[in-house]
Structure formats: structure tokens, C-alpha cells
DSSP file (Angstrom, degrees, kcal/mol; ACC not computed):
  #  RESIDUE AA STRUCTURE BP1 BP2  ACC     N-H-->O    O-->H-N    N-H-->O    O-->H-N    TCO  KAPPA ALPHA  PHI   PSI    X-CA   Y-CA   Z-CA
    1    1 A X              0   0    0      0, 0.0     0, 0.0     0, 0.0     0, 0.0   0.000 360.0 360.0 360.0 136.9   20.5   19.5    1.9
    2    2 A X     >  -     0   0    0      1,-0.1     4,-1.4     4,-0.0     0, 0.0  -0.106 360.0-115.6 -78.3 171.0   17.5   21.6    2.4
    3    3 A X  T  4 S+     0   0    0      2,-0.2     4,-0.5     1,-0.2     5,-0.2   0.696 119.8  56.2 -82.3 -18.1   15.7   21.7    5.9
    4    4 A X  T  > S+     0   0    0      1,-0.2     4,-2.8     2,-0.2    -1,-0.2   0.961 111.3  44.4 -86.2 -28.4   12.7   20.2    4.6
    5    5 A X  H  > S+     0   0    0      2,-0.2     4,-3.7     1,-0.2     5,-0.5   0.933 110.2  55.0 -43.8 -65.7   15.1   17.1    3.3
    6    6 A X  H  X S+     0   0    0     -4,-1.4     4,-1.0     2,-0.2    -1,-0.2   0.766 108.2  45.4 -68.7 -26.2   16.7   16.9    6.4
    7    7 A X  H  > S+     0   0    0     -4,-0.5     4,-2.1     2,-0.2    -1,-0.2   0.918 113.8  49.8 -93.7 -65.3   13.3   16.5    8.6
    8    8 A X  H  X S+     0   0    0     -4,-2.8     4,-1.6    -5,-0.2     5,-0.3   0.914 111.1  49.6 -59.7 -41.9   12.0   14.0    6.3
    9    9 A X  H >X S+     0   0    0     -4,-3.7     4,-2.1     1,-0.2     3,-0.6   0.931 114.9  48.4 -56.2 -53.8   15.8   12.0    6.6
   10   10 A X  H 3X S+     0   0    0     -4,-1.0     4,-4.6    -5,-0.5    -1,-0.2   0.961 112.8  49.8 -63.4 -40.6   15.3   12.3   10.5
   11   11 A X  H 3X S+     0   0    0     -4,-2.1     4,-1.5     1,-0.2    -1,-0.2   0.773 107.2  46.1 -63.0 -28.8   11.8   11.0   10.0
   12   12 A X  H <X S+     0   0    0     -4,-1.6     4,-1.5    -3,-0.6    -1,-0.2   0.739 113.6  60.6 -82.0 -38.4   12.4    8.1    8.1
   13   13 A X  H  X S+     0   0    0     -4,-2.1     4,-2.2    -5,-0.3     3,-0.4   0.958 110.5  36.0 -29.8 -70.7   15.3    7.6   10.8
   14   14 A X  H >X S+     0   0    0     -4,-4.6     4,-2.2     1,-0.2     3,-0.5   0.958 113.8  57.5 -76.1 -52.8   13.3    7.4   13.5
   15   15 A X  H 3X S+     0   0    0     -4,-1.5     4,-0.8     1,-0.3    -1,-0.2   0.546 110.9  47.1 -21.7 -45.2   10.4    5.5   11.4
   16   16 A X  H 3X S+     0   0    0     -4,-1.5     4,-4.4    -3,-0.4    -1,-0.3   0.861 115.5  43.5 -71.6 -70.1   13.2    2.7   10.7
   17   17 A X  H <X S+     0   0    0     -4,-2.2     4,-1.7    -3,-0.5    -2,-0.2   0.682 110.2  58.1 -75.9 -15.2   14.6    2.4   14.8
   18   18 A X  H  X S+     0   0    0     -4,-2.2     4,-1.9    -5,-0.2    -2,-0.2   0.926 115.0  35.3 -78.7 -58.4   10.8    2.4   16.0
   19   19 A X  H >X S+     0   0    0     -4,-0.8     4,-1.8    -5,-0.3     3,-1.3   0.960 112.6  57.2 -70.7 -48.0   10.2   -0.7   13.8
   20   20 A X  H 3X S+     0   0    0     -4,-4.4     4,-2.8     1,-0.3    -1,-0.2   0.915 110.5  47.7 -29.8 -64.4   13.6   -2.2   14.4
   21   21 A X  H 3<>S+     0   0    0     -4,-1.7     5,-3.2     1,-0.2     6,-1.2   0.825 106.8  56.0 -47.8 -37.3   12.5   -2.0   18.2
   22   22 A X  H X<5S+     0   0    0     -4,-1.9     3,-1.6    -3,-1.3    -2,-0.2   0.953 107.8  46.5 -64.6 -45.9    9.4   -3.5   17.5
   23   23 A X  H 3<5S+     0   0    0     -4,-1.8    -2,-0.2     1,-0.3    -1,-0.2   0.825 113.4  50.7 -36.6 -47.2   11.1   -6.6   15.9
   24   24 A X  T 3<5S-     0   0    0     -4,-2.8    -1,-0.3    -5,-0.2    -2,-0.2   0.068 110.7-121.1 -93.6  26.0   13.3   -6.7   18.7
   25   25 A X  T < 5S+     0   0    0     -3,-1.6    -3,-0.2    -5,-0.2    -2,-0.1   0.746  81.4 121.4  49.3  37.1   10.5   -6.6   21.5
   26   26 A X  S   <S+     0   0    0     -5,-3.2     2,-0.4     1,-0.1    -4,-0.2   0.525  79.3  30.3 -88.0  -5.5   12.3   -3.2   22.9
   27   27 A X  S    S-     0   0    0     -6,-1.2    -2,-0.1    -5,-0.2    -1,-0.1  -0.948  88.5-108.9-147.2 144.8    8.8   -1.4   22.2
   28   28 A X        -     0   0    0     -2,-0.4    -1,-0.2     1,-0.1    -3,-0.1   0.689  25.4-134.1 -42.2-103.0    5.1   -2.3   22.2
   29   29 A X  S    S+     0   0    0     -4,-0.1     4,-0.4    -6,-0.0    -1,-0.1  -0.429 111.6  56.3 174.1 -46.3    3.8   -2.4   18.7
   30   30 A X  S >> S+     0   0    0      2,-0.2     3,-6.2     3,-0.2     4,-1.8   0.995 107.1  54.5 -61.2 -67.0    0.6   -0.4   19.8
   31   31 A X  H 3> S+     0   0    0      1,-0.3     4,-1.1     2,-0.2    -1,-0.2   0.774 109.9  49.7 -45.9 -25.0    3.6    2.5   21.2
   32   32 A X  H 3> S+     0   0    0      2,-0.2     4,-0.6     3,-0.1    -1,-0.3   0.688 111.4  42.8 -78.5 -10.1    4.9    2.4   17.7
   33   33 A X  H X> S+     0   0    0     -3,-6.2     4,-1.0    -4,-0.4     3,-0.9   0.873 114.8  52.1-104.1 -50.8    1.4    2.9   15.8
   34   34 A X  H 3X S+     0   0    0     -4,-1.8     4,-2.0     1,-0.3     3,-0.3   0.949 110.7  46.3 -74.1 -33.8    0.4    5.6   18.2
   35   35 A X  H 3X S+     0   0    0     -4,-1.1     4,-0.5    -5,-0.3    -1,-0.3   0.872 114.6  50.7 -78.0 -27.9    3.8    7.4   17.6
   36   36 A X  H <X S+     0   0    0     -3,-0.9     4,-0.8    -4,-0.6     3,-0.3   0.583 108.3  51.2 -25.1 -44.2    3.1    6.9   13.8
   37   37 A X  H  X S+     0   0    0     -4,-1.0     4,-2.6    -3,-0.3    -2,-0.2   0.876 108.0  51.3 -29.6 -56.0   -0.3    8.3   14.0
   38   38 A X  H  X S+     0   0    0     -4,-2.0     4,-0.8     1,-0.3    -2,-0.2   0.379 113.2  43.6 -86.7  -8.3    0.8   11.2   15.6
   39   39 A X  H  X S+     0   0    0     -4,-0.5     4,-1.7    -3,-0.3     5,-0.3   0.552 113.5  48.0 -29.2 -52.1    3.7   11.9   13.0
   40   40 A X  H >X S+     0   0    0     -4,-0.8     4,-3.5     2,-0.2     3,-0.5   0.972 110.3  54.1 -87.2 -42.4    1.6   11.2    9.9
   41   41 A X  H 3X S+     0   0    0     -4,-2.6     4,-4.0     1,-0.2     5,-0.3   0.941 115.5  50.6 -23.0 -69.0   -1.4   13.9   12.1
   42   42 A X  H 3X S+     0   0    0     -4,-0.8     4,-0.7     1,-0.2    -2,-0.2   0.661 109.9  42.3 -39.9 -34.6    1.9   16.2   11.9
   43   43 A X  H XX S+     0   0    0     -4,-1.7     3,-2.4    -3,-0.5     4,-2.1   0.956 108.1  59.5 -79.1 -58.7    2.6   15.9    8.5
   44   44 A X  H 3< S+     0   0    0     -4,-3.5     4,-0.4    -5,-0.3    -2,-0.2   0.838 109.1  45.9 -35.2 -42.2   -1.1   16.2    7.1
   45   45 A X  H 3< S+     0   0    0     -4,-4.0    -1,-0.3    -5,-0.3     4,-0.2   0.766 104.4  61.7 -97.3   1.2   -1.4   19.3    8.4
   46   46 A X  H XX S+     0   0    0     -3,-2.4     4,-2.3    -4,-0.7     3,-0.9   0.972 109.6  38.1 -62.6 -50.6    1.7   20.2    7.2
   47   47 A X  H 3X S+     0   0    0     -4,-2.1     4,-1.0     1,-0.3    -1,-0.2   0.536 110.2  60.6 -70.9  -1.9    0.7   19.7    3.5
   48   48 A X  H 3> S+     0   0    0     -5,-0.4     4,-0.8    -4,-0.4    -1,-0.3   0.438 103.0  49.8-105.7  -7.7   -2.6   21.1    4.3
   49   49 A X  H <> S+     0   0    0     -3,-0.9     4,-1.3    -4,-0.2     3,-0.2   0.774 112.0  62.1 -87.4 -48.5   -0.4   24.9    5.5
   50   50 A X  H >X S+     0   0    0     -4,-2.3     4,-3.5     1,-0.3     3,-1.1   0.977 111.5  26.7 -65.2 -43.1    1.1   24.1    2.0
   51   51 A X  H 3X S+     0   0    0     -4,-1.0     4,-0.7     1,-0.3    -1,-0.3   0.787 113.5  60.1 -88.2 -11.7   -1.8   24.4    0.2
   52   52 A X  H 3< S+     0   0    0     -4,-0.8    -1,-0.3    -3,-0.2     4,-0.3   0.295 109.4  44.5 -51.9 -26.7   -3.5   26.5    2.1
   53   53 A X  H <X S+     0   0    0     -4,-1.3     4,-2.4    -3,-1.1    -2,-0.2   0.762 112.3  58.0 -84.8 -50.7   -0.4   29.3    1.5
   54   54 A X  H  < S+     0   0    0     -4,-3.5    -2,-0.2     2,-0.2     7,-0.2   0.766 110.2  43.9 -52.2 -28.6   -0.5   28.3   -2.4
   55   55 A X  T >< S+     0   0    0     -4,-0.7     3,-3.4    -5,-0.2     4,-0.3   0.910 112.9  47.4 -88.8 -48.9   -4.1   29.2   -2.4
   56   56 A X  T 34 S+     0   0    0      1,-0.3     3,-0.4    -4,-0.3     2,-0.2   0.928 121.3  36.8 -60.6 -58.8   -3.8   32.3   -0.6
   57   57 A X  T 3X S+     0   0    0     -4,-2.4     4,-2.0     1,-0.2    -1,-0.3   0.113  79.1 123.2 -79.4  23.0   -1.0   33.4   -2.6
   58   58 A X  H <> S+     0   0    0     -3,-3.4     4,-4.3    -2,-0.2     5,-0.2   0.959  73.4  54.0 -40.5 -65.2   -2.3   31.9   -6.0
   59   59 A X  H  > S+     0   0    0     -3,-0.4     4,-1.7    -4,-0.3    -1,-0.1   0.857 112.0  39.3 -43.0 -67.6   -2.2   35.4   -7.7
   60   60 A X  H  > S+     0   0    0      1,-0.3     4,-4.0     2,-0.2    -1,-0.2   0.827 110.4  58.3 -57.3 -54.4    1.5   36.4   -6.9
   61   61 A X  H  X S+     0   0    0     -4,-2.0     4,-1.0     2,-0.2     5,-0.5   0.971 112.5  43.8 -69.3 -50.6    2.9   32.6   -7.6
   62   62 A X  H >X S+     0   0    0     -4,-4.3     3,-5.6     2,-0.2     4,-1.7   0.852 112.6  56.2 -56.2 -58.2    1.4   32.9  -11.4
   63   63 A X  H 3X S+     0   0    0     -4,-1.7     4,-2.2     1,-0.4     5,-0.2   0.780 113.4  34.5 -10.9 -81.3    2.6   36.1  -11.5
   64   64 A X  H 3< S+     0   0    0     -4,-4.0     4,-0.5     2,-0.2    -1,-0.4   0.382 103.9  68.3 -70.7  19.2    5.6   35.2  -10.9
   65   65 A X  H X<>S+     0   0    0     -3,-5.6     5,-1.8    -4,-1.0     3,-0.9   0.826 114.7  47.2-109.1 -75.4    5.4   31.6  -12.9
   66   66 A X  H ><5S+     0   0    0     -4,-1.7     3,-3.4    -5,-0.5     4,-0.3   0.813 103.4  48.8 -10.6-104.7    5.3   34.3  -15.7
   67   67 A X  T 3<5S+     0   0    0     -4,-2.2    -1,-0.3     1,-0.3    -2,-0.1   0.772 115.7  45.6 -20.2 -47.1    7.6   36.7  -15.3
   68   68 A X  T X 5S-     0   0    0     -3,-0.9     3,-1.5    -4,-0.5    -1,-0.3  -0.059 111.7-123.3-105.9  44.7   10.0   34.3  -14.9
   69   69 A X  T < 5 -     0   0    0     -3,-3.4    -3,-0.2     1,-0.3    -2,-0.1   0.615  66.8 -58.7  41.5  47.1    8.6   32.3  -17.9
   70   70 A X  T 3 <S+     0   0    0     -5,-1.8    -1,-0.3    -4,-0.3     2,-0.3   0.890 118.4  97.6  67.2  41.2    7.9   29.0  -16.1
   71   71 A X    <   +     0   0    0     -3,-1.5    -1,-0.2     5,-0.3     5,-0.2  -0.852  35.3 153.2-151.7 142.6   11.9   28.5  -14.9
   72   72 A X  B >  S-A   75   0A   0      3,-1.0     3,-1.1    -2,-0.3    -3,-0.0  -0.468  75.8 -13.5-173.1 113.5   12.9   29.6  -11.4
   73   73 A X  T 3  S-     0   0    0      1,-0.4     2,-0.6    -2,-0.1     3,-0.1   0.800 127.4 -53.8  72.2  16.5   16.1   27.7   -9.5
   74   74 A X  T 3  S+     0   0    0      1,-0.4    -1,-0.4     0, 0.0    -2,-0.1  -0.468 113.0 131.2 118.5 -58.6   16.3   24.7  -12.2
   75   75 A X  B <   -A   72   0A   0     -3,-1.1    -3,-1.0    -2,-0.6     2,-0.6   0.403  51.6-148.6 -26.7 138.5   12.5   24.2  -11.3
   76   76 A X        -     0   0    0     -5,-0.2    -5,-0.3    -3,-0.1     2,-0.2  -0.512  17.7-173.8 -98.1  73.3    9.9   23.9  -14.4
   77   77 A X        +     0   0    0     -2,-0.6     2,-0.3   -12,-0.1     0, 0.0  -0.654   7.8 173.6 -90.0 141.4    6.3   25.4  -13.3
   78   78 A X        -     0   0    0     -2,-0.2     2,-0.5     2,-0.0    -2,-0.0  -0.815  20.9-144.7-104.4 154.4    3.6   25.0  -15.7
   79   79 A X        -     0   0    0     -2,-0.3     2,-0.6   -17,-0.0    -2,-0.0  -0.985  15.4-164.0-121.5 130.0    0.0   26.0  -14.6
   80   80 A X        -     0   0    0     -2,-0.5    -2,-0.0     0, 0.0     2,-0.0  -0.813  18.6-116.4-100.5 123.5   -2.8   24.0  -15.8
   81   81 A X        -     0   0    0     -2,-0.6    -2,-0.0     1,-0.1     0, 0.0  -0.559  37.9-104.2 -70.5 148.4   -6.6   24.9  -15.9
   82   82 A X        -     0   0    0      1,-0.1    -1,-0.1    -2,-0.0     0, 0.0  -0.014  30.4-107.3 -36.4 159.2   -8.9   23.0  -13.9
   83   83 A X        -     0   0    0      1,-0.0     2,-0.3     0, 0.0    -1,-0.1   0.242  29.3-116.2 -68.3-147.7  -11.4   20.5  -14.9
   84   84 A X        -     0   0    0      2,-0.0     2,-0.4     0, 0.0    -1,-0.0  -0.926  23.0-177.0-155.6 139.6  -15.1   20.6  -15.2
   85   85 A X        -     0   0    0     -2,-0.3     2,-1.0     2,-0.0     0, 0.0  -0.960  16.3-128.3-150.3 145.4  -17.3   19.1  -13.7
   86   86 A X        -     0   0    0     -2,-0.4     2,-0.4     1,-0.1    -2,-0.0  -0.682   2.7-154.7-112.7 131.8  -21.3   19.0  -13.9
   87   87 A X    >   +     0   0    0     -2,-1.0     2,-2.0     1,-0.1     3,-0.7  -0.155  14.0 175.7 -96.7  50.3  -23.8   19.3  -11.4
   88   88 A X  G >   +     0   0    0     -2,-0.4     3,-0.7     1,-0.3     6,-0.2   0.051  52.7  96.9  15.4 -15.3  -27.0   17.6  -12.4
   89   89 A X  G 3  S+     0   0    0     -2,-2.0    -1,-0.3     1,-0.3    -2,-0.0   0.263  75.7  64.2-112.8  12.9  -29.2   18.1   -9.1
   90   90 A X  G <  S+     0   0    0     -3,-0.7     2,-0.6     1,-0.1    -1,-0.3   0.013  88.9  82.3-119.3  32.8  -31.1   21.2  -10.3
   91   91 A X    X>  -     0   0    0     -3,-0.7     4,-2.9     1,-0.1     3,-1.1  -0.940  69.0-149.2-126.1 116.1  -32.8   19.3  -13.2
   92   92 A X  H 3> S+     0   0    0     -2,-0.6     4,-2.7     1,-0.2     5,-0.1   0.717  89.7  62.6 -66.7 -21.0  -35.6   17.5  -12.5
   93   93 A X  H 3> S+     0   0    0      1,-0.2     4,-1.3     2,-0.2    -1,-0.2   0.901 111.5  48.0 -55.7 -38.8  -35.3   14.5  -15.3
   94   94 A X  H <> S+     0   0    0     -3,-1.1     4,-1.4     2,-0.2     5,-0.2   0.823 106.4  54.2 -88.6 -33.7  -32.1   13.6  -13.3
   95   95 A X  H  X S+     0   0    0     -4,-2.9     4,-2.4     1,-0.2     5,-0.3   0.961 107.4  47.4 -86.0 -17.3  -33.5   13.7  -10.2
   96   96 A X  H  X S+     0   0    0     -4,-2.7     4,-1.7    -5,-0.2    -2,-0.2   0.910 113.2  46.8 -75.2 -21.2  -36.1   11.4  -10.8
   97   97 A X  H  X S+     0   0    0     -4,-1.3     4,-1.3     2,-0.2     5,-0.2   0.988 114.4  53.3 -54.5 -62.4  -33.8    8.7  -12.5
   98   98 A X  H >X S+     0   0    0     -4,-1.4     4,-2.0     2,-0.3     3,-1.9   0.826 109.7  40.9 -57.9 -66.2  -31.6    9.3   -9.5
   99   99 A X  H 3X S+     0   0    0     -4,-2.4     4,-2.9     1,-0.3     3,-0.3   0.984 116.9  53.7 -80.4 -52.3  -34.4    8.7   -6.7
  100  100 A X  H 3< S+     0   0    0     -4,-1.7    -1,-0.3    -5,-0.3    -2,-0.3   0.881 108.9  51.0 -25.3 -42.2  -35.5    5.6   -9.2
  101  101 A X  H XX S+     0   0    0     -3,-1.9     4,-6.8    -4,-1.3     3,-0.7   0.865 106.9  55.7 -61.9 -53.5  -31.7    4.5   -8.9
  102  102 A X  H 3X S+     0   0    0     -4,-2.0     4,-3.2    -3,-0.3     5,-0.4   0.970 105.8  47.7 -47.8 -71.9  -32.0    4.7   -5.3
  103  103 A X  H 3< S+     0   0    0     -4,-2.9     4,-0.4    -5,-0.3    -1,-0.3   0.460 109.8  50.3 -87.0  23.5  -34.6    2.6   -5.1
  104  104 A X  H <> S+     0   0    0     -3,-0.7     4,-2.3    -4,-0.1     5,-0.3   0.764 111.4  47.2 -62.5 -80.7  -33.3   -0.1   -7.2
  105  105 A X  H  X S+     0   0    0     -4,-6.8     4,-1.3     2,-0.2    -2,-0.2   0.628 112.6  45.3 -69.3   5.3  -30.4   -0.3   -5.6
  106  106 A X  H  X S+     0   0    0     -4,-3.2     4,-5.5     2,-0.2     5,-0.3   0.872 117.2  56.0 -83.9 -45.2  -31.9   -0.3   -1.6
  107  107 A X  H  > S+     0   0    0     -5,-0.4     4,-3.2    -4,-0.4    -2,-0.2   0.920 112.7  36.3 -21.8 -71.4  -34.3   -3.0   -3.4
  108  108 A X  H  X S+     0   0    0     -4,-2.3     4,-2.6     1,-0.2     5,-0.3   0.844 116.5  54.1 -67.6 -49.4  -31.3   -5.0   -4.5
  109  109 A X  H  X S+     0   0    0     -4,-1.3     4,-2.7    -5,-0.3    -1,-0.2   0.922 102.3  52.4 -62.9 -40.2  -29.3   -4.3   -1.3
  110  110 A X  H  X S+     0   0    0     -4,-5.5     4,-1.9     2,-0.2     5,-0.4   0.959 111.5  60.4 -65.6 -60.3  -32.2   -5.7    1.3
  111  111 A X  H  X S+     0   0    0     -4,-3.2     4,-2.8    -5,-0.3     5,-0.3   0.613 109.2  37.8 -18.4 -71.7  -31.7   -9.0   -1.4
  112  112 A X  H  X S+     0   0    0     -4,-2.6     4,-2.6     1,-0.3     5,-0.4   0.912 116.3  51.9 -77.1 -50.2  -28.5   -9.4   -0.6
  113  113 A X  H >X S+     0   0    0     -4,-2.7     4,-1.2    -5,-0.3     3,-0.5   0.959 110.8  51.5 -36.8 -66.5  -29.2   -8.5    3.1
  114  114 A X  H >X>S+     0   0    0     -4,-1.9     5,-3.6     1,-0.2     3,-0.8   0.977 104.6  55.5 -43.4 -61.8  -31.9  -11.2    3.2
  115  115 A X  H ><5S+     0   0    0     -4,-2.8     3,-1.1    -5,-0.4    -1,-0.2   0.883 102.7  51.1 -57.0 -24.0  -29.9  -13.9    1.8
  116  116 A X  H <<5S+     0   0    0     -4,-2.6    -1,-0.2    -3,-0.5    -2,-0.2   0.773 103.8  60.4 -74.8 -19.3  -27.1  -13.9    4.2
  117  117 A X  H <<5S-     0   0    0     -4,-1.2    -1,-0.3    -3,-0.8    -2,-0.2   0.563 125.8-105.8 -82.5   7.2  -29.7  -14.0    6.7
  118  118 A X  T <<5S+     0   0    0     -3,-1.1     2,-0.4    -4,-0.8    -3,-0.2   0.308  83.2 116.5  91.1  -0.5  -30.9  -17.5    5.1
  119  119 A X      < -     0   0    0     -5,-3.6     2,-0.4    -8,-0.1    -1,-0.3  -0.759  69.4-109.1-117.9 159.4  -34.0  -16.2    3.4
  120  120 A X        -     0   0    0     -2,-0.4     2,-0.9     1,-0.1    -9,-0.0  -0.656  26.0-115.0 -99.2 145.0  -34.3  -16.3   -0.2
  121  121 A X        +     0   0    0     -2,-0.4     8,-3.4     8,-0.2     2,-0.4  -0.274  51.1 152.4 -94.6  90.4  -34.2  -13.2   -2.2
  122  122 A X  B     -B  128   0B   0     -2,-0.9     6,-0.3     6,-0.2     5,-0.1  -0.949  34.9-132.4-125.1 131.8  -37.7  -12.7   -3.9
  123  123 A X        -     0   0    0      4,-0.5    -1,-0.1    -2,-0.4     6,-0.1   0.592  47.5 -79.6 -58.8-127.5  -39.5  -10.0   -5.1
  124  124 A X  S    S+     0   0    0      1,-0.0    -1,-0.1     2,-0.0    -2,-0.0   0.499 129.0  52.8 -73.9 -21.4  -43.3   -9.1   -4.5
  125  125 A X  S    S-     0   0    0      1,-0.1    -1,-0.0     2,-0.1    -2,-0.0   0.621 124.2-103.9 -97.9   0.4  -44.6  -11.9   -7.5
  126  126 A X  S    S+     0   0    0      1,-0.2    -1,-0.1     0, 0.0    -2,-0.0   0.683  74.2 153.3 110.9   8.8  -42.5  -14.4   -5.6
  127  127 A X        -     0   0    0      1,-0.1    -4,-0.5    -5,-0.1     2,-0.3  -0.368  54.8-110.8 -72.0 165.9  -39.3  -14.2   -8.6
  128  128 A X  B     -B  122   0B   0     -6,-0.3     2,-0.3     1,-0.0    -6,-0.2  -0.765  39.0-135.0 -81.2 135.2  -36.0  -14.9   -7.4
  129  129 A X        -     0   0    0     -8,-3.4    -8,-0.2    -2,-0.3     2,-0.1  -0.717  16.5-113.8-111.1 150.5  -33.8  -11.3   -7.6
  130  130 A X        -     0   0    0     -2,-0.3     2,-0.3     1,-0.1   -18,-0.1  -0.444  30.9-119.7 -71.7 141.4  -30.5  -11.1   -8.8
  131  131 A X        -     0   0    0     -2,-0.1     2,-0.3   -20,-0.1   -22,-0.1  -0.719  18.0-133.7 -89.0 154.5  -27.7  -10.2   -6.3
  132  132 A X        -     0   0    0     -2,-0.3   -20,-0.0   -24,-0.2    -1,-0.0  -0.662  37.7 -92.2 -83.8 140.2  -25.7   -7.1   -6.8
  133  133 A X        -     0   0    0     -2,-0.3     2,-0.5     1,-0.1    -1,-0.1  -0.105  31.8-147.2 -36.8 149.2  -21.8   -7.5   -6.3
  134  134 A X        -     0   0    0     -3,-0.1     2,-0.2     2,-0.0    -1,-0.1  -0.996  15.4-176.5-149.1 127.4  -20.3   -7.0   -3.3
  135  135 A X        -     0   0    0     -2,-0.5     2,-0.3     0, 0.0     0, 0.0  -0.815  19.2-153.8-121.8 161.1  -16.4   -5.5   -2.9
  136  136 A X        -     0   0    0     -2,-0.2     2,-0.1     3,-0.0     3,-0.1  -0.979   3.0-142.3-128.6 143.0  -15.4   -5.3    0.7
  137  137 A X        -     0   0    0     -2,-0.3     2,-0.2     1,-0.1     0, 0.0  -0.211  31.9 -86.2 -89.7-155.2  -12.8   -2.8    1.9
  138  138 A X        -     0   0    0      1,-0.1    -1,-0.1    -2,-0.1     2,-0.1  -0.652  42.2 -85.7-114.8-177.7  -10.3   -3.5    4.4
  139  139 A X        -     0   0    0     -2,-0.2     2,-0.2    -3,-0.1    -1,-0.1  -0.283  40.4-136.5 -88.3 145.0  -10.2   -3.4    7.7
  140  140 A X        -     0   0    0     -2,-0.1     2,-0.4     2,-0.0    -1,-0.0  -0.853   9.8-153.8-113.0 157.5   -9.2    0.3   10.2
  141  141 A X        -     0   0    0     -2,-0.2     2,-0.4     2,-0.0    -1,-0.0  -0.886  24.5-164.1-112.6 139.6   -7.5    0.4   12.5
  142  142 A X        -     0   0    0     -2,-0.4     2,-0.4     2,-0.0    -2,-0.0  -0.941   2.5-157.7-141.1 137.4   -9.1    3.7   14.6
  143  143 A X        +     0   0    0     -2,-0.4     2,-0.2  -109,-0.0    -2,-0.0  -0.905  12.5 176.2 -72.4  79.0   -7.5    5.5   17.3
  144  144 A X              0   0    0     -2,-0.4    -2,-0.0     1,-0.1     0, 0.0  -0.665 360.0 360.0-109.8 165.4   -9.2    7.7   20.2
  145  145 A X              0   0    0     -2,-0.2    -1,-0.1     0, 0.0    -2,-0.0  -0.095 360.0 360.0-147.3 360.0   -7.4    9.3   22.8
């Protein structure tokens, strides 16, 4: 079993006997989410070293993705180009739509704002305005120390 296996198996270990204890009221519940924060910190910037080494060593790893004709240790690598993507904000037809857009939707948003306060949602000639949908996310939980 590889080291990196063997660290994730410990992790899931401990991950497992920290909630057990919580079930069985050996451990706070907050002392199990701060030690679970401070794991998952650990990890993040672990995958962030990873990619952060992939990029810095992009050239050599195609290189070798080559050479070794996309096979290495059982492994398959393919390399895939990036997308594309457009940037729009240096053309001025799009940035007027866009600041129009804007002020639709702040228009639309004070409605909705207004109605919750009780008042009814009208424009300037006195029409009733449509409300926009409203998705809610869920609730964080956030952590200072």
C-alpha cells in the first residue's frame, strides 16, 4: 500500500472514532468539527502543493507523457487542451447591454425587497412588477480562531 493510501486509511480511521465518540457523548460535537476543519485546511493545501508542482513541472511531465507514449506503471495519461473562453468587457455593445442588465435586475431585486417588507411592488406608472425567482443556499457554518 502506498504512503499516500495509508494516510488517507489513517484518516478515515480517525474520521470514523471522532464521530463514534460524538454518538457516544465521549467528545463535544464542536471538538469534532474543529478537528475536521483543521484536517480538511491540511488536505487543501495538500492538493493545492499538487498542482502547484504539476504546473511548475508541466513541461517535463508531457515530455515524459510522450516518450513513454501515454503508459507509465499501468497508468494511462492523456493530455487534453484547454477550453476557451471569451472575454466580452472590451466591447462596448456588451457593456452597455450588461450595465442595462444590471439595472433590470437591481430594479427587479428592490421588488422583491419591497414585498417582503409588506409594500407592494410597483413601478414608477404605478404597474404591479413581476418578481424574479429566488434560490436560497444553505446555511455555513464559519469558524474563526
Amino acid at each position: 500500500m502506498g504512503y499516500s493510501k495509508e494516510i488517507f486509511q489513517q484518516l478515515q480511521e480517525e474520521f470514523v472514532a471522532k464521530c463514534q465518540k460524538v454518538e457516544d457523548g465521549e467528545m463535544p460535537i464542536l471538538e469534532a468539527v474543529l478537528a475536521f476543519r483543521g484536517q480538511k485546511k491540511e488536505c487543501e493545501a495538500y492538493i493545492e502543493a499538487v498542482r502547484s508542482f504539476e504546473q511548475e513541472h508541466e513541461e517535463q511531465i508531457l515530455s515524459q507523457i510522450s516518450y513513454n507514449e501515454g503508459r507509465y506503471r499501468g497508468a494511462r495519461f492523456e493530455v487534453r487542451n484547454g477550453g476557451r473562453t471569451f472575454n466580452y468587457k472590451g466591447i462596448k455593445e456588451w457593456q452597455i447591454a450588461s450595465e442595462n442588465l444590471k439595472e433590470i435586475e437591481e430594479k427587479y431585486k428592490q421588488a422583491f425587497i419591497s414585498k417582503e417588507k409588506g409594500l407592494l411592488p410597483v413601478d414608477e406608472n404605478g404597474e404591479l412588477l413581476d418578481l424574479p425567482e429566488v434560490n436560497y443556499r444553505k446555511d455555513s457554518i464559519i469558524i474563526k480562531e
